[in-house]
NUFIPA-33743 format. One line per 3 residues: number of its first residue (from 1); their letters; for each residue x, y, z of N, C-alpha, C. Coordinates in pm, whole numbers. Atoms other than C-alpha are relative to their C-alpha. Layout:
N
NUM	A	X:Y:Z:X:Y:Z:X:Y:Z | ...
//
This chain:
243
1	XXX	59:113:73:4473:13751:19293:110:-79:-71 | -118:41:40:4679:13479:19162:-56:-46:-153 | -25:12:139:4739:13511:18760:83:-60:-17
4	XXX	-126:-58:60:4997:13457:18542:-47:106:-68 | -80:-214:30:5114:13811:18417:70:-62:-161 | -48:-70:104:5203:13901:18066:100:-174:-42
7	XXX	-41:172:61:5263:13459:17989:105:-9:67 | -86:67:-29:5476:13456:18252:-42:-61:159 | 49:41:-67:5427:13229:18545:153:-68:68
10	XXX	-80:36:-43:5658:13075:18831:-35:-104:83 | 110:39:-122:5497:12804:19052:76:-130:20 | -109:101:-54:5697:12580:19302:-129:-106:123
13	XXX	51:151:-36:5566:12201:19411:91:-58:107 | -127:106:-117:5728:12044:19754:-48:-114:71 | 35:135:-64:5710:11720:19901:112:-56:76
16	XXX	-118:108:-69:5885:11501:20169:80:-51:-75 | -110:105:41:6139:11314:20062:124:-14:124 | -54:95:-154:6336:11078:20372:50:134:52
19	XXX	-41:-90:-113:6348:11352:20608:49:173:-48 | -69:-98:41:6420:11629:20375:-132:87:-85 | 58:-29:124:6243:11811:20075:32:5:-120
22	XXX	-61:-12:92:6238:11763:19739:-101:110:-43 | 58:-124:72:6092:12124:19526:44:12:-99 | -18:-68:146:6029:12190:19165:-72:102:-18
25	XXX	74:-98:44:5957:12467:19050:16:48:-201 | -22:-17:183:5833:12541:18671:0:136:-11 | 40:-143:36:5837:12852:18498:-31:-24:-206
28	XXX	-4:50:128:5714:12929:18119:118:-17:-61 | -108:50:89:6069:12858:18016:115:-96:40 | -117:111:-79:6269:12637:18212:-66:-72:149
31	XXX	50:84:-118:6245:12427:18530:102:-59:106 | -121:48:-120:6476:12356:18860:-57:-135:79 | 23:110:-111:6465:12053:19075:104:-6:89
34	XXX	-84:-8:-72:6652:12019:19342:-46:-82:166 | 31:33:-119:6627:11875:19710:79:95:119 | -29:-86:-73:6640:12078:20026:-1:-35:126
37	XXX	-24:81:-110:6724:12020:20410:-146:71:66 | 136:-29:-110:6423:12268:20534:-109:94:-112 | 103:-85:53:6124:12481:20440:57:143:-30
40	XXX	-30:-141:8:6311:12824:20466:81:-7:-106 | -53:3:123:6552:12721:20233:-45:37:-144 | 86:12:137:6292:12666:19961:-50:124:-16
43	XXX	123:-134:-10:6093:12988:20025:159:163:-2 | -145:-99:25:6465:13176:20026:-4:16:-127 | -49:74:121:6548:13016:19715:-99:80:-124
46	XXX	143:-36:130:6200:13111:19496:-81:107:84 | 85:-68:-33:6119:13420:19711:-90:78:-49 | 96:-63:72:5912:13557:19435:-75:-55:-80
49	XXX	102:44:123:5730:13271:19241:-129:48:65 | 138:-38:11:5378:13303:19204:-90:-63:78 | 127:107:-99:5209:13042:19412:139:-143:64
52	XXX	-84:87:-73:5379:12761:19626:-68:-103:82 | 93:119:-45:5193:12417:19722:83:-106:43 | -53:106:-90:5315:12155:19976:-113:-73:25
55	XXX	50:138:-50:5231:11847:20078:1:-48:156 | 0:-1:-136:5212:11901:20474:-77:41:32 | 107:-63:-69:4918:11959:20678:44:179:44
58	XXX	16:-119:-36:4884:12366:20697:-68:66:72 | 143:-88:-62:4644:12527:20973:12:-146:84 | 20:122:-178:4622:12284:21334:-97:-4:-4
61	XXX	84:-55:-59:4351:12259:21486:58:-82:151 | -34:45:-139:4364:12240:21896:-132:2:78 | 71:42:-67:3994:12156:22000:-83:-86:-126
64	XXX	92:80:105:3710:11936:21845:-110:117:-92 | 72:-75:63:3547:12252:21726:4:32:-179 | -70:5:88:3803:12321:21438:-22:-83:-106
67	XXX	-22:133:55:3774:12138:21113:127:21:-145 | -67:6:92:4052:12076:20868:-76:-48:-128 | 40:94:166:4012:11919:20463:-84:-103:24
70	XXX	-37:162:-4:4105:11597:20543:-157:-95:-39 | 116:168:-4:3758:11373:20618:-32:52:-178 | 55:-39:178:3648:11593:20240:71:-30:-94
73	XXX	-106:59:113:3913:11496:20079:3:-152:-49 | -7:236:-4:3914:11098:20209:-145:0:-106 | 147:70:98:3528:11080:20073:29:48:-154
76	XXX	-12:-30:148:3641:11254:19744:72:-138:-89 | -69:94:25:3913:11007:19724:-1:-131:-17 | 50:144:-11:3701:10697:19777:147:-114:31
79	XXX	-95:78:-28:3944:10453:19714:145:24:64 | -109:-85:-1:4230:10628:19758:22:56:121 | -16:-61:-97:4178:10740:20078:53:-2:95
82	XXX	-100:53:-111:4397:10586:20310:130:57:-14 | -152:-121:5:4669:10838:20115:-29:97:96 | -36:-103:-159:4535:11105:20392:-4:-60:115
85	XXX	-28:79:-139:4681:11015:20676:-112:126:113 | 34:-132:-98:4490:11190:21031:120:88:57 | -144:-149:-12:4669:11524:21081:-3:11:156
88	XXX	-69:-24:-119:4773:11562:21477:-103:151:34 | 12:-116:-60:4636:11872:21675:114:33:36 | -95:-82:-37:4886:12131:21747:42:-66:100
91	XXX	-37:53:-101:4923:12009:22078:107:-124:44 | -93:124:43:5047:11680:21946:124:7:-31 | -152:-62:105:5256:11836:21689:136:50:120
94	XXX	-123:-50:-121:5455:11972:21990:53:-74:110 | -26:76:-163:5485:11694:22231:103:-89:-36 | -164:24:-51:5804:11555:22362:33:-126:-126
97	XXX	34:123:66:5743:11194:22228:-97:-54:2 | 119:69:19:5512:10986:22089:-120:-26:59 | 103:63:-58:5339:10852:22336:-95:104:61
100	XXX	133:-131:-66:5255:11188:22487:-111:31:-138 | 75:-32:88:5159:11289:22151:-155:-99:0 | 117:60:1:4917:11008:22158:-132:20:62
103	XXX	89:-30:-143:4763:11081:22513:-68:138:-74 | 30:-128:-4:4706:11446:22396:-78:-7:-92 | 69:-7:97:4553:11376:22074:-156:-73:26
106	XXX	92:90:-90:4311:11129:22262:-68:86:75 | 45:-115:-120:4259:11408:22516:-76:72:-55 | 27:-178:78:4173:11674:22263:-96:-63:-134
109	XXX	79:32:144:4057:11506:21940:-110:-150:11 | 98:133:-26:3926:11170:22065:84:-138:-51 | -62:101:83:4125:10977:21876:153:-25:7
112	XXX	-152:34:-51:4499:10823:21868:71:-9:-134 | -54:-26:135:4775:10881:21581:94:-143:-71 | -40:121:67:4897:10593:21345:193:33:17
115	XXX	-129:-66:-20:5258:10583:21326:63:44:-144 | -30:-111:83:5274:10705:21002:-22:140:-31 | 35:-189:-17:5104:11045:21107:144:34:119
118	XXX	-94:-50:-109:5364:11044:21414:129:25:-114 | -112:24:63:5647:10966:21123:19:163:-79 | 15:-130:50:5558:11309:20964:-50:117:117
121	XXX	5:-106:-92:5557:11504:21272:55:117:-10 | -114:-76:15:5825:11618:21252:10:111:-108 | -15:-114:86:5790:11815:20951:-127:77:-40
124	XXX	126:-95:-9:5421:11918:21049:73:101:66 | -17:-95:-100:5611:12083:21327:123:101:-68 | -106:-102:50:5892:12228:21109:-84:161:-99
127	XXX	80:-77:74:5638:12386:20886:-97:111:48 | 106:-82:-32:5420:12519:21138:89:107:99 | -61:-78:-58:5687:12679:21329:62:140:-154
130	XXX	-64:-114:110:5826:12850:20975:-99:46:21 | 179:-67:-14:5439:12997:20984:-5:63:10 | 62:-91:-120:5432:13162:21287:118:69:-9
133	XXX	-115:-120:-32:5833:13331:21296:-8:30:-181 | -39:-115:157:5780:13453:20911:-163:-5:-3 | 116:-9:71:5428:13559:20903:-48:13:-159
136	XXX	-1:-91:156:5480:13730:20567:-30:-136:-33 | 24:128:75:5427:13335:20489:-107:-52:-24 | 152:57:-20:5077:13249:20622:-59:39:-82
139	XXX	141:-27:65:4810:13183:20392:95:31:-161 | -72:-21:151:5073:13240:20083:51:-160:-20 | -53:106:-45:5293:12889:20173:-144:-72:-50
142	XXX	96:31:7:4967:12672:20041:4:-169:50 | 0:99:26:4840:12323:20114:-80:-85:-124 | 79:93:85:4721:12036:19880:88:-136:10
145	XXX	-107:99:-2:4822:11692:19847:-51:-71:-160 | 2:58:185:4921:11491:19494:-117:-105:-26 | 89:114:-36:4665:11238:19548:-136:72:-100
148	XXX	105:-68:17:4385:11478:19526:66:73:-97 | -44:-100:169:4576:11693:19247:-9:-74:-120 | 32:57:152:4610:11412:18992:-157:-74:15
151	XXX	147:70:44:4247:11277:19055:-67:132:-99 | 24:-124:85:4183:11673:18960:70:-7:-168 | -72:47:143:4399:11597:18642:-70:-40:-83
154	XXX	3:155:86:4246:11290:18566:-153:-17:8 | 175:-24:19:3891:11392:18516:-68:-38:147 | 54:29:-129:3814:11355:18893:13:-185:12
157	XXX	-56:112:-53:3943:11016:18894:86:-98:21 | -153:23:-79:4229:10884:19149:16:-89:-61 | -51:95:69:4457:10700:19015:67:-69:124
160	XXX	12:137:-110:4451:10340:19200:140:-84:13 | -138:101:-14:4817:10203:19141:61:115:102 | -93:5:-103:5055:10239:19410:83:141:-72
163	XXX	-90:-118:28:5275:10567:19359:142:-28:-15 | -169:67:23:5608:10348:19402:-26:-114:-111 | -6:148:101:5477:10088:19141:62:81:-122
166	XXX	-60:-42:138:5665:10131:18815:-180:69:-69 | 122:-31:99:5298:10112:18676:-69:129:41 | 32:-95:-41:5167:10389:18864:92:96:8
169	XXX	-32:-135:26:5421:10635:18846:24:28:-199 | 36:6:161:5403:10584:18442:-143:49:-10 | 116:-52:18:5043:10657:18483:-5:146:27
172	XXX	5:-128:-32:5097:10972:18666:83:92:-75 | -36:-117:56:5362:11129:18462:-91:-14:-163 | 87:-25:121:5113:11033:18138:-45:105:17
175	XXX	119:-66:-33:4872:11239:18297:106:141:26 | -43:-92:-1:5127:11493:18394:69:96:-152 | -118:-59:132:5298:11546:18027:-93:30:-44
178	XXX	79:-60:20:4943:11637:17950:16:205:40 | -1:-174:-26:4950:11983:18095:166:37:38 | -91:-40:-13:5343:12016:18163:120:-100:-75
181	XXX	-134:94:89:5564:11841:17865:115:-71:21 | -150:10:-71:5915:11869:18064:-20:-86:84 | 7:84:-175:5780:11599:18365:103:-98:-45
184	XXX	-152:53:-35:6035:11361:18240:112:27:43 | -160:-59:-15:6315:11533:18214:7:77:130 | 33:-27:-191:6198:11686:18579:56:-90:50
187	XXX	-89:168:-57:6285:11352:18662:98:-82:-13 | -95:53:57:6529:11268:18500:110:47:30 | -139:-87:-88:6774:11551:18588:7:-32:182
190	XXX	-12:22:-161:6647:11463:18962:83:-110:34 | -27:125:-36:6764:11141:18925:187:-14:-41 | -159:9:76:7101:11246:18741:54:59:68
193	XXX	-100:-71:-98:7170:11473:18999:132:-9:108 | -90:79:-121:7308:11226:19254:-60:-181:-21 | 42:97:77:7362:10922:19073:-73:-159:49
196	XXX	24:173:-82:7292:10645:19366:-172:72:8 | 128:-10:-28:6950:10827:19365:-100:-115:-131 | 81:32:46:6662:10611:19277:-212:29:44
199	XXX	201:-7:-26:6291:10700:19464:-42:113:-80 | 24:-126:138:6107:10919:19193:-188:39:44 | 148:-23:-53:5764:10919:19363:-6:123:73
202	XXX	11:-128:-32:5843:11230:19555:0:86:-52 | -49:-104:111:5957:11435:19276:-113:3:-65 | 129:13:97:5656:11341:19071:-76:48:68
205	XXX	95:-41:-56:5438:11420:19363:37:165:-10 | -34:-141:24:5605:11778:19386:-23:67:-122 | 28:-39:138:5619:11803:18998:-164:35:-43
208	XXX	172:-19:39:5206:11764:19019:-60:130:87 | 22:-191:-44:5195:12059:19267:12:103:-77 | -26:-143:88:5365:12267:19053:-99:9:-103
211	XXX	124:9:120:5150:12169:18768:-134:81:47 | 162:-51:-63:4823:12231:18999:25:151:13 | -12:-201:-22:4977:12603:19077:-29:82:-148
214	XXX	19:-67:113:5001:12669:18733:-148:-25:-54 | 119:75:46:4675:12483:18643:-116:187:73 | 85:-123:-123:4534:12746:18986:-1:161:-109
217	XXX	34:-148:28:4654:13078:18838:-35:27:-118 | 94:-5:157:4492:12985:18458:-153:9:65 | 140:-6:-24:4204:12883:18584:-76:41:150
220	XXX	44:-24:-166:4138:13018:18970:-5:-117:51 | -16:48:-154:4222:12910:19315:-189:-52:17 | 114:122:-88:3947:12637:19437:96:-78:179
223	XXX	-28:86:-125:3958:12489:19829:-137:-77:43 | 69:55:-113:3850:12267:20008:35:-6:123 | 124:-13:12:3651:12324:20228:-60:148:-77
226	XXX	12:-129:30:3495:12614:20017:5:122:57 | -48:-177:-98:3522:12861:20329:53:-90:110 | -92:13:-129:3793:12753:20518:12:48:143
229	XXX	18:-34:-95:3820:12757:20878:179:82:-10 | -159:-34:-49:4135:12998:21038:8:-92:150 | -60:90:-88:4311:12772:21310:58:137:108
232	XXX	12:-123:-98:4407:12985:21620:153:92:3 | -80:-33:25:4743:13079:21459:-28:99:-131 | 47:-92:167:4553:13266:21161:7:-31:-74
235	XXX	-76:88:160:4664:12989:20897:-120:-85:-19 | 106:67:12:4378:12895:20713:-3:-118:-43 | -63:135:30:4330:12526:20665:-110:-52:-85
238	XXX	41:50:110:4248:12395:20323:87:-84:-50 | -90:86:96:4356:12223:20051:-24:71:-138 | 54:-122:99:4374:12441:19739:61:-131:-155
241	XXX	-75:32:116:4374:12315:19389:-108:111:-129 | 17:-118:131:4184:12443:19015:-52:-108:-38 | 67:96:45:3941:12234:18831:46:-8:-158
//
């Protein structure tokens, strides 16, 4: 069951960032940020926090039977919903290029992939390959995305500015310094790290994972869908957050 233990807690937040990852992870006394080239890295790095939430589709599916989050999430999200992109079938996830990917997804799902789902292929497919050669990972490795975490925040409702607008990422770390004090300075060291850095929307999105993990093991693990389907790799596919 996921607690924190004796007030102490460890819980790591990851998100894209251009081709890479950026991961924070809080704990009750301090806090790392850092950016990383892959998934194993990160899961090296913090092989013992307490919970661990990404921002990458987790669990395939490879017929029309299968159902992921996603459509439960878009209607939660009302407005907001055009932040979930459609997630690829396995099949996709694996094909040469694009265009096959397209054909196959067409073939299998009915439907054809935008090119911002193709643009994150690539690290559906990095993620789902870590999966399957480190089992010890499945079903621990979690999904959720920030979208749906700060609407959870924010009394169940998404926040409508742009995530790169000055004004909207001011809104989100308000809402974040609510339950985790340090989100500036999260950001702030990210940004001091490597001084030509300026995009801060990834970090924030990661920073609200971590938050939601810690938020999860106060108040219990919630998914959607409430009984998750397993995908034919055994990786169940939700979206986990904590009310």
């Amino acid at each position: 069951m996921l607690t924190i233990k004796n007030n102490c807690y460890s819980c790591v937040g990851i998100d894209g960032c251009q081709g890479k990852w950026v991961a924070v992870c809080i704990t009750q006394n301090t806090f790392e940020v850092e950016k990383f080239k892959n998934i194993n890295d990160i899961c090296s790095r913090y092989s013992d926090a307490d919970i661990y939430i990404i921002d990458i589709p987790i669990g395939l599916v490879e017929n029309k039977s299968q159902l992921r989050p996603d459509l439960i999430v878009k209607k939660e999200l009302g407005k907001k919903s055009s932040s979930i992109f459609e997630v690829p079938c396995r099949q996709a996830v694996y094909a040469m290029d694009k265009k096959t990917a397209r054909e196959l997804n067409v073939a299998i799902l009915g439907k054809s992939l935008s090119e911002q789902t193709l643009g994150i292929a690539k690290s559906i497919k990095q993620v789902d390959e870590f999966l399957q050669n480190k089992p010890q990972w499945k079903n621990r490795l979690l999904e959720s995305h920030p979208e749906f975490c700060f609407s959870k925040l924010n009394n169940n409702q998404p926040i409508l500015e742009h995530k790169t607008s000055a004004e909207g990422q001011q809104k989100r770390l308000r809402i974040l310094r609510k339950y985790y004090p340090e989100a500036d300075q999260v950001v702030e060291n990210f940004l001091a790290d490597v001084p030509f850095r300026k995009k801060t929307d990834d970090v924030i999105d990661a920073l609200c994972l971590a938050v939601m993990g810690k938020i999860i093991l106060e108040k219990g693990l919630k998914t959607i869908p409430e009984k998750p389907m397993m995908d034919d790799k055994g990786i169940l596919m939700q979206m986990v957050y904590a009310e």
